[in-house]
C-alpha positions in Angstrom: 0.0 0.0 0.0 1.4 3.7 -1.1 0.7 6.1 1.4 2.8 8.8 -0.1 2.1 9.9 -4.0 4.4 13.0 -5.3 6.0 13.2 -1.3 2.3 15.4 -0.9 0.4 13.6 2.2 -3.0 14.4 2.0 -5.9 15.1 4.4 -8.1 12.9 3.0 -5.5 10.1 4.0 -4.5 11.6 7.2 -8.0 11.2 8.0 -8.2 7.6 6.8 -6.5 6.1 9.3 -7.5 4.2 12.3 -6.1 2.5 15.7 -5.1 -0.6 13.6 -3.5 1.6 10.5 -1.5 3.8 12.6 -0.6 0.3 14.5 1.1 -1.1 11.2 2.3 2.1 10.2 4.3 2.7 13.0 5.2 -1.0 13.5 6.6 -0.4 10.0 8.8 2.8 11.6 10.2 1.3 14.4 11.3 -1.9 12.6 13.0 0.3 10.3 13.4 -2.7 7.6 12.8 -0.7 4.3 13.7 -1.3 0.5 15.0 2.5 0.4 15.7 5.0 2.9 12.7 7.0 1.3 10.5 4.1 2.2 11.0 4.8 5.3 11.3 8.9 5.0 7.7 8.2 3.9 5.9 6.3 6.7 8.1 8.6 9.5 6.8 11.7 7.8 3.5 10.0 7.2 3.2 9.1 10.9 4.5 12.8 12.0 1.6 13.8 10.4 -0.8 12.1 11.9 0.9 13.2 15.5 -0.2 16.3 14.5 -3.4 16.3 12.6 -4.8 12.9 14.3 -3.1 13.5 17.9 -5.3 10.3 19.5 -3.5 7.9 17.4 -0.4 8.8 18.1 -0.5 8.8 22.0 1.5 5.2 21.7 4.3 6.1 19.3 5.7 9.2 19.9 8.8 7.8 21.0 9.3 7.1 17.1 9.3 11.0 16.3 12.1 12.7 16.4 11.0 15.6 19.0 15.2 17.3 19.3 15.7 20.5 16.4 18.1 19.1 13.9 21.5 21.1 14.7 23.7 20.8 11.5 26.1 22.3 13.5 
């Protein structure tokens, strides 16, 4: 299943998603056994999103998000 089409996440998908979606999706993350790196990119952007549009289903899997400011420094 593509979640991600043109690297645009969409409300109507962001909305689609249930307990047992955001389950797999973040199941997915914290394996971290992807085909590419932007596989994975993907789902942790996907699942970011849905921290912050669908803040109930996240509650379990915050620990996968990355919640430090990048320093490049």
């Amino acid at each position: 299943m593509e979640f991600i089409s043109e690297n645009k996440i969409s409300e109507e998908l962001v909305n689609s998603f249930d307990e047992e979606m955001t389950f797999e999706l973040a199941k997915r993350v914290k394996e971290d056994e992807y085909k590419t790196s932007f596989d994975g990119l993907n789902d942790w952007h996907l699942l970011r999103a849905l921290a912050i549009k669908r803040p109930e289903l996240k509650s379990n899997y915050i620990h996968l998000l990355d919640k430090e400011p990048f320093d490049e420094n």
